[in-house]
N, C-alpha and C positions, 0 to 999 in steps of 0.2 A: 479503238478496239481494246479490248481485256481479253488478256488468254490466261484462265487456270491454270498453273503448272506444278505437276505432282510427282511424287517420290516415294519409293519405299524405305522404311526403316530398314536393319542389317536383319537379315535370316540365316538359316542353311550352317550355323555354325560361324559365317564371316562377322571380323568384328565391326566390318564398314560394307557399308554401302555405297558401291560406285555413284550412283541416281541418288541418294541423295546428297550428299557430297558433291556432286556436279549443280546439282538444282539450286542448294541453297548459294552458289557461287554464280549462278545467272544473274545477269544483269538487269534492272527492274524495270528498264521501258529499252526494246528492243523494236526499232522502224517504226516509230512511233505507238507502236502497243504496252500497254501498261500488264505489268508481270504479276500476278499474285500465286502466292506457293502453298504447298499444304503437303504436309509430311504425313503420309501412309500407314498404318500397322499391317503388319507384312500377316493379315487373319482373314480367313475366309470369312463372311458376313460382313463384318467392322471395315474393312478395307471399303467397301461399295458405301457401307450406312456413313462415312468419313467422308469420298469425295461428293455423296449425292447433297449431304446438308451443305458442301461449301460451292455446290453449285448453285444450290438453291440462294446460299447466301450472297453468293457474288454476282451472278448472273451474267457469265464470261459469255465473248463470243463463241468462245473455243474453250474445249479442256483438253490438254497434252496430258497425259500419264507417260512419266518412265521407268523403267524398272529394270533390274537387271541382269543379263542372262551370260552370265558366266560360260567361255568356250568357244563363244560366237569372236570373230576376227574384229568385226566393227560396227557402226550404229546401225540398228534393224529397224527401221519404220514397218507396222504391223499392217497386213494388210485385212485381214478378218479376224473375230472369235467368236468359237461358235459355244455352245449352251453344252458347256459340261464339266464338272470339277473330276480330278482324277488326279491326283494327289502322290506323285511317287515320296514326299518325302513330307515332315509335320511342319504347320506353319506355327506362327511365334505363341501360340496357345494348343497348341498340342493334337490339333485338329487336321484326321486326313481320310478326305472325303473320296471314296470311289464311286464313281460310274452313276454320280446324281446332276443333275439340273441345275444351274442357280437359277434361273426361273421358269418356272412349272408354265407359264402362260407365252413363254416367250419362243422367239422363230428358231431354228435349230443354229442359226448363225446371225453374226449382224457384220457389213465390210467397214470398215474406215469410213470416216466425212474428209478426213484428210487429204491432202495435196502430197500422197509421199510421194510418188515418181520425182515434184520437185522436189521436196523436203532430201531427197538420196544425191542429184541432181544439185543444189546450193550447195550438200555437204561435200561430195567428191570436189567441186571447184575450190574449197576451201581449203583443201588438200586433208580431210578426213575419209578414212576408208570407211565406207556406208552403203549398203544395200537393201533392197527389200527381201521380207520376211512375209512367206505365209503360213507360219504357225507362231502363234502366242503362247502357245503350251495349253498344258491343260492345271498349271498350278494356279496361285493368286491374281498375273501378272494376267493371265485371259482372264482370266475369272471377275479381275476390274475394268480391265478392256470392253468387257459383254454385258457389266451392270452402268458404266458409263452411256453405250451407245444403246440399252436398254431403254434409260429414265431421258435419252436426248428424244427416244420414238416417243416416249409419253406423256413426256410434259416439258418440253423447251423446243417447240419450234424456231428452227434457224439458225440453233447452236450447231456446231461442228464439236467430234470430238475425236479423238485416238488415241494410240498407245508405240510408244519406241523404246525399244531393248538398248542398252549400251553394257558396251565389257565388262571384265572384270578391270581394276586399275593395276597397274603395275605390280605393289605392294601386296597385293593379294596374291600374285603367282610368283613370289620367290619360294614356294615348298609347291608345287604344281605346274611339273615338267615338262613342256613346250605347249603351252597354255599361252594362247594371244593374251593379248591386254592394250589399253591407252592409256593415255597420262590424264590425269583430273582436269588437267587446261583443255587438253584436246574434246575431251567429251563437253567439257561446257560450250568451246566452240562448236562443236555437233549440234548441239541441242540451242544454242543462239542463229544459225546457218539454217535451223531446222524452220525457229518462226520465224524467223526471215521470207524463206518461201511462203510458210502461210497465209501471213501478211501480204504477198504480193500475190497471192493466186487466192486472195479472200472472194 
């Protein structure tokens, strides 16, 4: 098995990014699945045209996207996104889209191919605090969630694909006052716990 596994670059003003900082510390064959990574620009359009070419390129079983959602307690496996950009804040080219489509031909939602019940399920045994999530937002982070399981309806049958939120880390909320966070190890463990399950409910 191959799983894509993706990341955003740092937005929003942070000088890091949890997801990628966790990703690029994942380990490269997890239960015997072989790990390929691919770092994100945190842009509406480019973020999709980014992981669609290294889907194309690699032709994973699965594509994991993580991304990071700051405020949340612990790992959020996505469970839907639906077709719309809305934009409270500019992504890393200065771009902020309200109340449009990313794709004008596409279902007003698309759920997960994911195993999150397990993927939430491995990580609490692991001793990671994780639950599901059903909303992806409405920034980049659904916005790649919904062109990922987009281009899986249209051209890669059999592919699995999703999308999981992780914290901010530590470092990032000592000026952001009772603000959750994880350690960078704890999230890699999340996210190695995560294909784990995948793998076993392939």
């Amino acid at each position: 098995m191959k799983i894509l596994l993706t990341a955003f670059d740092p937005f929003g003003g942070e000088p890091v990014n949890p997801a990628q900082q966790a990703v690029e510390a994942v380990k490269d064959c997890i239960a015997g699945a072989e790990i390929v990574k691919c770092i994100v620009p945190t842009v509406f359009g480019k973020s999709i045209e980014t992981v669609y070419a290294a889907m194309k390129k690699e032709k994973p079983d699965v594509t994991l996207c993580i991304g990071q959602a700051g405020g949340r307690i612990g790992m959020t496996p996505e469970r839907v996104a639906i077709n719309l950009n809305d934009a409270r804040i500019k992504d890393n080219e200065g771009q902020q889209p309200f109340d449009t489509k990313i794709f004008e031909d596409g279902p007003d939602a698309f759920f997960t191919l994911l195993p999150v019940k397990a993927m939430v399920d491995k990580m609490l045994k692991a001793g990671i605090p994780a639950s599901l999530s059903y909303t992806a937002g409405t920034f980049v982070c659904n916005h790649l969630m919904y062109g990922v399981l987009y281009y899986i309806s249209k051209e890669f049958p059999g592919m699995k694909g999703g999308f999981m939120h992780v914290p901010f880390l530590h470092e990032q909320v000592l000026d952001k006052k009772n603000t959750p966070s994880l350690s960078k190890e704890d999230i890699v463990k999340g996210i190695e716990a995560s294909i784990e399950a995948i793998v076993e409910n392939a």
